[in-house]
Structure formats: structure tokens, C-alpha cells
C-alpha positions as CSV (number, residue, x, y, z in Angstrom):
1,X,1.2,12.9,215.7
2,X,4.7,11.8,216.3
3,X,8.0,14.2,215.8
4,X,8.5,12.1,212.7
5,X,5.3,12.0,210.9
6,X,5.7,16.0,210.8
7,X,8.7,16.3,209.9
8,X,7.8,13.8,207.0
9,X,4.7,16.4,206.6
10,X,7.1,19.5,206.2
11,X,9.2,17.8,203.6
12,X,6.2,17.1,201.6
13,X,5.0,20.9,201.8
14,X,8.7,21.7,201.0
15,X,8.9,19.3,197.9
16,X,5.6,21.2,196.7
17,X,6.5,24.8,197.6
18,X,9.5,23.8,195.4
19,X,7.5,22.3,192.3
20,X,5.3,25.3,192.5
21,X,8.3,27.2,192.1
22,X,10.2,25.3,189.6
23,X,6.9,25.1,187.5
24,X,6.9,29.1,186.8
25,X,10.5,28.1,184.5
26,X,8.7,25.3,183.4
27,X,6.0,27.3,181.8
28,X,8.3,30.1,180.7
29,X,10.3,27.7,178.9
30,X,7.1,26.1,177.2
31,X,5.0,28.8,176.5
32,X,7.5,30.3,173.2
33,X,7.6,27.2,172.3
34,X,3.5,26.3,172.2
35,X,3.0,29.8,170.7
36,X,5.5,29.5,167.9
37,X,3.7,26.3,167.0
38,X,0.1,27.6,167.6
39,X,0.8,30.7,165.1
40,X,2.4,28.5,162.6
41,X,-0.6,25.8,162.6
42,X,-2.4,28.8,161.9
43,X,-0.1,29.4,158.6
44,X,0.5,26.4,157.8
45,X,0.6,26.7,153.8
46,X,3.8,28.9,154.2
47,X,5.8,26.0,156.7
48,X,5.1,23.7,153.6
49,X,6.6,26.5,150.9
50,X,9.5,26.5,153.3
51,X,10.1,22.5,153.2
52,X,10.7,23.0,149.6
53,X,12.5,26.0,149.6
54,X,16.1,24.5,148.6
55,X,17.7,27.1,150.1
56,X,16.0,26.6,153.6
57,X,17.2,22.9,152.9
58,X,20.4,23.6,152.4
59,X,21.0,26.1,155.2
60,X,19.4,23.3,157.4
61,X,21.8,20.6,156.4
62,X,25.0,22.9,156.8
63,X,23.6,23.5,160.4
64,X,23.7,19.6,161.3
65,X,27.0,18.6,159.3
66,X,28.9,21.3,160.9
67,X,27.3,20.9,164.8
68,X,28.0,17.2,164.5
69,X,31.6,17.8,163.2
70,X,32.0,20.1,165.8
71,X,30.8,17.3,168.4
72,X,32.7,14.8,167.2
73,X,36.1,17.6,167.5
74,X,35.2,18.2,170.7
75,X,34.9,14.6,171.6
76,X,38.4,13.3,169.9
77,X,40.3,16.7,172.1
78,X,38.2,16.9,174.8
79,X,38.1,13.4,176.1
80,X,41.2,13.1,176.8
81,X,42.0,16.4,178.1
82,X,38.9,15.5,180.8
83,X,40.6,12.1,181.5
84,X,43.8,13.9,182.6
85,X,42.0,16.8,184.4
86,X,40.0,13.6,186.4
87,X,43.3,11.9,186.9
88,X,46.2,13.8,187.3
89,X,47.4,17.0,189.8
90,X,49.6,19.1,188.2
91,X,50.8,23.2,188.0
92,X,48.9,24.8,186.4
93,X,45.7,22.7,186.7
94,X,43.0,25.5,188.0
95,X,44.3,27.6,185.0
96,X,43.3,25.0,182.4
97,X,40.3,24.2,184.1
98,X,39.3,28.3,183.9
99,X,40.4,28.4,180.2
100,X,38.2,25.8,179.7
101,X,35.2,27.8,181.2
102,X,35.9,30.9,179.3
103,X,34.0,30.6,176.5
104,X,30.9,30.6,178.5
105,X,31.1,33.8,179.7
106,X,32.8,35.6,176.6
107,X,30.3,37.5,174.2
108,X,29.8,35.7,171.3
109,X,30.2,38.4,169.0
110,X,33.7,39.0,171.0
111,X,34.5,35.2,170.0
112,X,33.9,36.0,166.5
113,X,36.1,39.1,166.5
114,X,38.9,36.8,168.1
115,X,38.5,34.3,166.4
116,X,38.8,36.3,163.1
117,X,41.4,38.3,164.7
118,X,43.6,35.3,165.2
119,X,43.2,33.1,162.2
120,X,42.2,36.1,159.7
121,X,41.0,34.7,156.1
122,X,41.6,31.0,156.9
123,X,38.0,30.4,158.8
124,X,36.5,33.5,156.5
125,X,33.4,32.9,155.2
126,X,33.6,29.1,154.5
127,X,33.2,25.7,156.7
128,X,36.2,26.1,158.8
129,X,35.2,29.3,160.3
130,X,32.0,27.7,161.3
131,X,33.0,24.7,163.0
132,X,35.8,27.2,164.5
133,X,33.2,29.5,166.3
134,X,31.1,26.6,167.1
135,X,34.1,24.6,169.0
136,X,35.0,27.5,170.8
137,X,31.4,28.3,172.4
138,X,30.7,24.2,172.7
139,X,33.9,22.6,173.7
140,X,33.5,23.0,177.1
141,X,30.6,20.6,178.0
142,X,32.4,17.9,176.4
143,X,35.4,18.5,178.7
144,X,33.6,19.1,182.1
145,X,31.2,16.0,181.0
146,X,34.3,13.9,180.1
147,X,36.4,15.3,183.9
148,X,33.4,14.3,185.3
149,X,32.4,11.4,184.6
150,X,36.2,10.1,185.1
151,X,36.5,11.6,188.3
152,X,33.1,9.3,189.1
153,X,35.2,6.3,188.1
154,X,36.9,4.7,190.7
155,X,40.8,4.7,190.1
156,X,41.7,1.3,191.8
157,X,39.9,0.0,189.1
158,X,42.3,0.9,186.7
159,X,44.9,0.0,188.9
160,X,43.9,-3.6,189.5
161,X,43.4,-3.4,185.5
162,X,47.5,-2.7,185.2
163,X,48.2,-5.3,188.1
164,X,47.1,-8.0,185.7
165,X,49.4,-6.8,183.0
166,X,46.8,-4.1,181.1
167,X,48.4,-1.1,179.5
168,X,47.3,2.3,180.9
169,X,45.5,2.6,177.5
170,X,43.9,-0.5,177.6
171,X,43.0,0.3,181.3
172,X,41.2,3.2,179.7
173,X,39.7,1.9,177.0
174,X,38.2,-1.1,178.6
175,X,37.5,0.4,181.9
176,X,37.4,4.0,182.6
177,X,36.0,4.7,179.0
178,X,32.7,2.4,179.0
179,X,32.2,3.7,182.6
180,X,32.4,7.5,182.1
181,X,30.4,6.8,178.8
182,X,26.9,8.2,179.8
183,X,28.7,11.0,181.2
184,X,31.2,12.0,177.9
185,X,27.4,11.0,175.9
186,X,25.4,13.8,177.5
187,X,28.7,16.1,177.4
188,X,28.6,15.6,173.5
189,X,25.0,15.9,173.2
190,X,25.6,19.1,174.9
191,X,27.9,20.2,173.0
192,X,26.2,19.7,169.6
193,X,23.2,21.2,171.0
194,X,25.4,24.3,172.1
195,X,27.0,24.2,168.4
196,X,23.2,24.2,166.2
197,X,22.3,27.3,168.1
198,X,25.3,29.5,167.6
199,X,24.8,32.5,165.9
200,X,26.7,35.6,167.1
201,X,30.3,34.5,166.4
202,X,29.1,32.9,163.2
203,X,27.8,35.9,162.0
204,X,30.9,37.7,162.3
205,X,33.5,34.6,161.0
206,X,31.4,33.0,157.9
207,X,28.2,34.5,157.2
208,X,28.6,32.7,154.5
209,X,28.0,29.7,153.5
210,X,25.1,30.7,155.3
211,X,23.9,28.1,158.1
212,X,20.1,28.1,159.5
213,X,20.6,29.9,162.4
214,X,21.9,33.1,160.3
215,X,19.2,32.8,157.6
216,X,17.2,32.9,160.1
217,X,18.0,36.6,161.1
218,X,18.6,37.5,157.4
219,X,15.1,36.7,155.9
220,X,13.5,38.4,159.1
221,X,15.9,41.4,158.8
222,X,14.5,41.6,154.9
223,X,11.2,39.9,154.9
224,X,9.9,40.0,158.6
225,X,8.5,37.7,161.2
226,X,6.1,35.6,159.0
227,X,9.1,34.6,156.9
228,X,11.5,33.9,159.5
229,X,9.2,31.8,161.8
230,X,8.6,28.6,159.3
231,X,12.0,28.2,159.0
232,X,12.9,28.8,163.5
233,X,10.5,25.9,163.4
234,X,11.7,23.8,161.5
235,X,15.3,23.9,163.5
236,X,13.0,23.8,166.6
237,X,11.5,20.7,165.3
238,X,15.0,19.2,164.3
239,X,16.9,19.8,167.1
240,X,14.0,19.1,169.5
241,X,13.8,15.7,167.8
242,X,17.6,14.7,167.6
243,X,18.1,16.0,171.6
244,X,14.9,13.9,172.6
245,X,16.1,11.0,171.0
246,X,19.8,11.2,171.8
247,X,18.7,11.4,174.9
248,X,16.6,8.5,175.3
249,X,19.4,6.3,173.5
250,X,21.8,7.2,176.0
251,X,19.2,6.7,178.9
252,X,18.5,3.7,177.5
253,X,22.5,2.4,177.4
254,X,23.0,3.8,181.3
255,X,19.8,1.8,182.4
256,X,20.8,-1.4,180.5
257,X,22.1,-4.1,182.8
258,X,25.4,-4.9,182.3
């Protein structure tokens, strides 16, 4: 056996030590969501109740308008802050960059305190104060996806762009833009994802109108487990569903040839 063939032999024991390992998260991660679905196959009558419940409904479709108006926030601010973070070496920088990360390591139900702290009874209890606390916990993907995905885009390209008379805002949107895309795509999907599963800052801002996530804890704070679970999976369901798919659409557009 030569030096090579076992060294290609201890990569391939690495590679499975490694799987073996990676596979004890991958079963963690699977196994709530098999039971959940296992013990609600088993009640199945009540899941169906809770498809026509019109309050379930409505919760549901407050959840989605508000994550994918959060998302699309995120995406008109965070964009362009990214692009300049990619592009541009200034005073200052490594702050913004760190404000940026905050959220992510802020308790959420300290986010909902600030945030009702700071804009009191404007964001209380209605839309505004959901689509506040779910920008503030969210935003952040979009912005590192976006910084990213510029910072992957080479710069002479834009500058040959200008040579031949393009605009720095045409450079961007014909060039860097398209380019980053899969990048700012996942970032957004991210984002949205982060958004529908936001509970603790919402709980504080707008309990009210009430979105899935917190009528979730209310009818099993009041009614229990067997009343809460139909309705965790049904948002398990939905957001399993759009994430897949969102997914394979922006595979799809990174894989097509160009």
C-alpha cells in the first residue's frame, strides 16, 4: 500500500467519523419533528377542527403577512447597507458591523422591553409593533447575506462596467445585484424564517392582534398540550413547506446556466 492510498484511507475514516457525528444533530433535529406528527396522526379529528377554526386561520395569515413584510423591510434597508459594508472602508465600520449582530445575542423579551421602551404606544398591540420586533431579531441575516455575497463579487467588474460609461447604480443593478442574488435570496429567506418564529418580543410589544406563534402559547397556557399541538403543526407544516420550496427556487436560479 502506497503513502497515498492511506492517506486517501484515513480521509475516508475521517469523512465517516464525522457523519457519524453530525448524524446525532441530525436525529435530534428530526425526532420532535416525527413525534409531533406521529401523535397528531393519532388525533387527527382535532387537526381538522383546527383547519376550520377561523381564529386559528386568522392568527396563521397575520403570521405570514407580517414575516413577509418584515422580509421585504429587511431587504429594501439591508441591501444596501450590505453593498456598502462589501464595498467601502470607513470609521466606524467594525461598529456597524457589531450593531448589526446585536440582536442575535439580545434576549428577546429584552427586545420587546426596548422596543416598547423606545417607541411606547405607536408599535402597541397592533401590526406595527409586530413587524417592529420581528425586523429587529431578523434583519441581520439579510445584511450579512447581502455583505457577503457583494464581497464574493469581484469589484473590477463594476469598474470595467463604469469604464464603458455605466453609472455606479447601473453598475449595481446590472452587475453586482444579479451576482450577489442567491446570496441576498437565502439572506431573506433567512430572515422571514427568523421573523415566523418570533415570539418573545412579540409577546411583550403586540400580543394583540394575536399572530400564530402567541396563540400558540395562549391556548396551551388555557387549554393544554392537545390544543396547542394541531395548531404548532400546522405552522410546522407551513413554514416547512414555504422554506423547502423557497429553497429549491433559489437553488434552481443559482444552478441555471447563464
Amino acid at each position: 500500500m502506497t503513502l497515498i492510498e492511506w492517506g486517501t484511507m484515513r480521509r475516508d475514516y475521517t469523512l465517516y467519523f464525522f457523519a457519524a457525528l453530525g448524524s446525532f444533530l441530525i436525529v435530534y433535529i428530526l425526532l420532535p419533528l416525527a413525534t409531533i406528527y406521529a401523535r397528531q396522526a393519532g388525533d387527527f379529528d382535532t387537526f381538522v377542527k383546527t383547519l376550520h377554526d377561523p381564529i386559528v386561520i386568522s392568527a396563521v395569515k397575520r403570521s405570514l403577512l407580517t414575516a413577509t413584510a418584515t422580509a421585504l423591510i429587511a431587504i429594501t434597508l439591508g441591501v444596501p447597507l450590505g453593498y456598502i459594508l462589501a464595498r467601502k472602508d470607513f470609521h466606524g465600520k467594525s461598529l456597524v458591523q457589531a450593531i448589526i449582530d446585536v440582536p442575535i445575542v439580545i434576549p428577546h423579551s429584552v427586545v420587546g422591553i426596548m422596543l416598547l421602551v423606545t417607541y411606547s404606544t405607536y408599535i402597541l398591540d397592533n401590526y406595527r409593533g409586530i413587524i417592529a420586533a420581528m425586523l429587529f431579531v431578523s434583519a441581520s441575516f439579510t445584511v450579512n447575506s447581502a455583505r457577503d455575497g457583494f464581497l464574493a463579487v469581484d469589484e473590477k467588474l463594476e469598474a470595467v462596467a463604469r469604464t464603458l460609461g455605466a453609472s455606479r447604480l447601473r453598475a449595481f443593478f446590472s452587475i453586482s445585484l444579479p451576482m450577489a442574488f442567491p446570496n441576498i435570496a437565502s439572506g431573506a429567506i433567512m430572515t422571514w424564517a427568523r421573523a415566523i418564529s418570533e415570539v418573545g418580543s412579540i409577546l411583550i410589544v403586540a400580543y394583540y392582534p394575536m399572530t400564530a406563534q402567541v396563540l400558540i402559547l395562549e391556548y396551551f397556557n388555557n387549554y393544554g398540550l392537545r390544543a396547542s399541538r394541531p395548531i404548532a403543526v400546522l405552522m410546522v407544516t407551513i413554514s416547512l413547506g414555504i422554506f423547502v420550496v423557497l429553497r429549491w427556487l433559489i437553488g434552481r436560479s443559482a444552478n441555471a446556466p447563464r
